[in-house]
C-alpha positions as CSV (number, residue, x, y, z in Angstrom):
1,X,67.0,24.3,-50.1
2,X,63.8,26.2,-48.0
3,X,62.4,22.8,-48.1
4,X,64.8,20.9,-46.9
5,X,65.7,23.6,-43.7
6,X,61.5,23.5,-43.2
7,X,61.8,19.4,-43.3
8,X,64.6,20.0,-40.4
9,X,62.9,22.4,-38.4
10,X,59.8,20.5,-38.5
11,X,61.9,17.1,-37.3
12,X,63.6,19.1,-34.9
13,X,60.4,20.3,-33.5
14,X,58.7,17.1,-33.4
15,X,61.8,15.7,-31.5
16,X,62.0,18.6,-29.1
17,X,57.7,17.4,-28.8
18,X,58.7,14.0,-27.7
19,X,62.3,14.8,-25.3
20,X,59.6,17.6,-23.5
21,X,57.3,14.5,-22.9
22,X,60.0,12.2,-21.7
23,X,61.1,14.6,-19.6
24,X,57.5,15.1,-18.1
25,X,57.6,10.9,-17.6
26,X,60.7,11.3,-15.8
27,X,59.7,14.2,-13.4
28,X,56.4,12.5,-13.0
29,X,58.2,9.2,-11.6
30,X,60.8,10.7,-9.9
31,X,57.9,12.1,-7.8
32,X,55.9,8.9,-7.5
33,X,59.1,7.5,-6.1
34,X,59.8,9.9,-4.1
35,X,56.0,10.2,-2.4
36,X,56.7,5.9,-1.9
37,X,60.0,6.5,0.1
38,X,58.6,9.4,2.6
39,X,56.0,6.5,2.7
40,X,58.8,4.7,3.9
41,X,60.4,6.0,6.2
42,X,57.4,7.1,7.9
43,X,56.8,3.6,8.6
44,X,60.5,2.6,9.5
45,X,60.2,5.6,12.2
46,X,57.4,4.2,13.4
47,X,58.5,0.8,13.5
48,X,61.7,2.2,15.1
49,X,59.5,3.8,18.1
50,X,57.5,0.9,18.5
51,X,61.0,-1.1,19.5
52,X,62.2,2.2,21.4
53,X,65.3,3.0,19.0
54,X,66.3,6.5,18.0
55,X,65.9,6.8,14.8
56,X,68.3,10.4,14.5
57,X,71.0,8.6,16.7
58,X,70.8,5.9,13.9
59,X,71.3,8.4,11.1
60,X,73.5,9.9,12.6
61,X,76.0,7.4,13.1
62,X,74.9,6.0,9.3
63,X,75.7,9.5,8.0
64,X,79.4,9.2,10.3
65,X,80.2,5.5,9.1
66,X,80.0,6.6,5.1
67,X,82.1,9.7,5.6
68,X,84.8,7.3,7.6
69,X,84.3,4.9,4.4
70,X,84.6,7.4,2.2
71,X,87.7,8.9,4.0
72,X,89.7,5.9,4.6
73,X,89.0,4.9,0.7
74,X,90.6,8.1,-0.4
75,X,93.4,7.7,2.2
76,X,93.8,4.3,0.3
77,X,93.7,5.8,-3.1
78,X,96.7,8.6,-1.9
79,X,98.0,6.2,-0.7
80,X,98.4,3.6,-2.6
81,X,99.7,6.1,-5.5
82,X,102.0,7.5,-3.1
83,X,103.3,3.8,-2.5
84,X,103.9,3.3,-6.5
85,X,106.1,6.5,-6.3
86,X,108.3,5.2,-3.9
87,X,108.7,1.5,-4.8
88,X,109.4,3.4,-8.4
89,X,111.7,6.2,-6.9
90,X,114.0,3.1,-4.7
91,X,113.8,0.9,-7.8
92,X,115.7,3.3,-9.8
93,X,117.9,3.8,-7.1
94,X,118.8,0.8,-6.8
95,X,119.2,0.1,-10.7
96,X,122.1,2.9,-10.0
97,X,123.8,1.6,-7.3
């Protein structure tokens, strides 16, 4: 039985070995990718000056356009389950009349 619990802990070990690498991969990429897209957008700012456009105005009404989206698709979503209740609610009215 001692064996078998020092097999497990031993393969336990050896996979916690190879999740700390992978881990160490990811977090390695991550900032490789990261380091390429303040690359990036250094460039697209400085592409963006070049043809006189404000970049923050830009953002900014980026930033405003996906919190619209996202608003009127939750509007949609309460609403549309609001609409279900209704039709369901005059349906059964109607089935009494």
């Amino acid at each position: 039985m001692a064996d078998d619990l020092y097999a497990k802990v031993n393969e336990q070990k050896e996979q916690l070995q190879e999740l700390r690498k992978t881990v160490e991969e990811t977090n390695e990429g991550v900032e490789d990718i990261d380091e390429e897209l303040a690359q990036q957008r250094a460039l697209l700012e400085a592409i963006a000056d070049a043809q006189g456009l404000d970049t923050d105005a830009i953002l900014t009404e980026a930033v405003i356009e996906d919190a619209e989206a996202s608003a009127d698709a939750e509007g949609e979503a309460a609403d549309s389950s609001t609409g279900t209740d209704a039709e369901a609610a005059d349906a059964a009215t109607e089935s009494t009349d």
